[in-house]
C-alpha positions as CSV (number, residue, x, y, z in Angstrom):
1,X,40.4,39.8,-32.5
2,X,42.8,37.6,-31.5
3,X,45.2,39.9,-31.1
4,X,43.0,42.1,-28.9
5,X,43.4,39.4,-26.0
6,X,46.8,39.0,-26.2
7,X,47.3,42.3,-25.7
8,X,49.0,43.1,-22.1
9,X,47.8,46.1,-19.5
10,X,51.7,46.5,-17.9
11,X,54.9,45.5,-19.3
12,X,57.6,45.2,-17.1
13,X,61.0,44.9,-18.9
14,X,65.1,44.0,-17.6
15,X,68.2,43.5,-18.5
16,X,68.2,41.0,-15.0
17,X,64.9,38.7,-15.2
18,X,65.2,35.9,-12.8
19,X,62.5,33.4,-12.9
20,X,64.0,30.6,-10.3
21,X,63.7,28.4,-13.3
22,X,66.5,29.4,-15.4
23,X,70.1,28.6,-13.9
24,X,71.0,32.6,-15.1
25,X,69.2,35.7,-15.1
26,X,68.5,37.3,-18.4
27,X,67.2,40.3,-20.0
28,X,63.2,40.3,-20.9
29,X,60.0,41.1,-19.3
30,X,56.7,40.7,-17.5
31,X,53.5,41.1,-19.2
32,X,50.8,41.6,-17.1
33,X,46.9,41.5,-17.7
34,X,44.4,42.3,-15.1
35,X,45.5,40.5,-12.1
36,X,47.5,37.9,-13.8
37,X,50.9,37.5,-15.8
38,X,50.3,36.9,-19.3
39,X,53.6,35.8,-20.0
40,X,57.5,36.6,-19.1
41,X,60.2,36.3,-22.0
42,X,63.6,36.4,-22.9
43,X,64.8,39.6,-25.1
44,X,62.5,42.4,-26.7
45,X,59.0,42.7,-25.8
46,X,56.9,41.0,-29.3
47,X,54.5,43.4,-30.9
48,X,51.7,41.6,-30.0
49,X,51.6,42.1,-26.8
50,X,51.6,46.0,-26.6
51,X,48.5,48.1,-27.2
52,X,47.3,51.7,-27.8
53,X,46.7,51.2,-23.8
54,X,49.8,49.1,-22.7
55,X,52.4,50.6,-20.0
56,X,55.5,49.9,-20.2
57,X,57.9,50.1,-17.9
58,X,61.6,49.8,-18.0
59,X,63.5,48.8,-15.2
60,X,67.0,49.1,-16.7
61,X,69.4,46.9,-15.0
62,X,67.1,46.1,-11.9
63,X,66.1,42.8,-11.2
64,X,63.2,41.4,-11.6
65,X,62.2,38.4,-9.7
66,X,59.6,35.5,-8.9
67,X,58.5,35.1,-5.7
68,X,60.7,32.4,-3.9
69,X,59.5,30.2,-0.6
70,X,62.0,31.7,1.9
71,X,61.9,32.8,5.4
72,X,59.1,35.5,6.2
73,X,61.7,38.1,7.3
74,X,63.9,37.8,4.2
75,X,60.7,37.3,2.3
76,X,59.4,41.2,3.1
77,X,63.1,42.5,2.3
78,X,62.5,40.8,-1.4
79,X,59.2,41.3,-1.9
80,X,59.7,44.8,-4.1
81,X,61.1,42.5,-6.3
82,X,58.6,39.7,-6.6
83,X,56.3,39.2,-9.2
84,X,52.9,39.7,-6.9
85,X,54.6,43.0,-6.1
86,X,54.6,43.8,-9.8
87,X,50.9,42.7,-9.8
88,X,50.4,44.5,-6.6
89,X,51.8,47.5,-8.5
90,X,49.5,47.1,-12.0
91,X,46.7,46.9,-10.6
């Protein structure tokens, strides 16, 4: 059962993950659940969090990105990138 709720709806994965936290980018992924991210991670996607029902979807080399607070006009050229846009997107 545990399992079960671990399990993620969307998997987003990169070579390029940039989380703002992290002085480099690295390759990983987002897993999201409902309306929330369930977790982002460095290297392969664990079993754990994919499903009969999971999606996964691989960016390749694109970057994937968390939102940062910058101006409102660079802001919308990013935002394809953000992570509320990859929520946006699952749900």
């Amino acid at each position: 059962m545990e399992n079960a709720k671990k399990e993620a709806d969307k998997i987003f994965q990169s070579t390029c993950i940039f989380d703002s936290v992290s002085e480099e980018a690295y390759p990983g992924y987002v897993a999201i659940k409902g309306k929330q991210i369930l977790e982002v991670g460095c290297g392969d996607i664990p079993n754990e969090l994919v499903g009969e029902s999971t999606e996964v979807v691989d960016y390749g080399e694109g970057t994937i990105a968390g939102d940062l607070v910058i101006p409102l006009h660079f802001h919308r050229i990013c935002s394809g990138l953000s992570w509320c846009g990859f929520i946006r997107e699952a749900m």
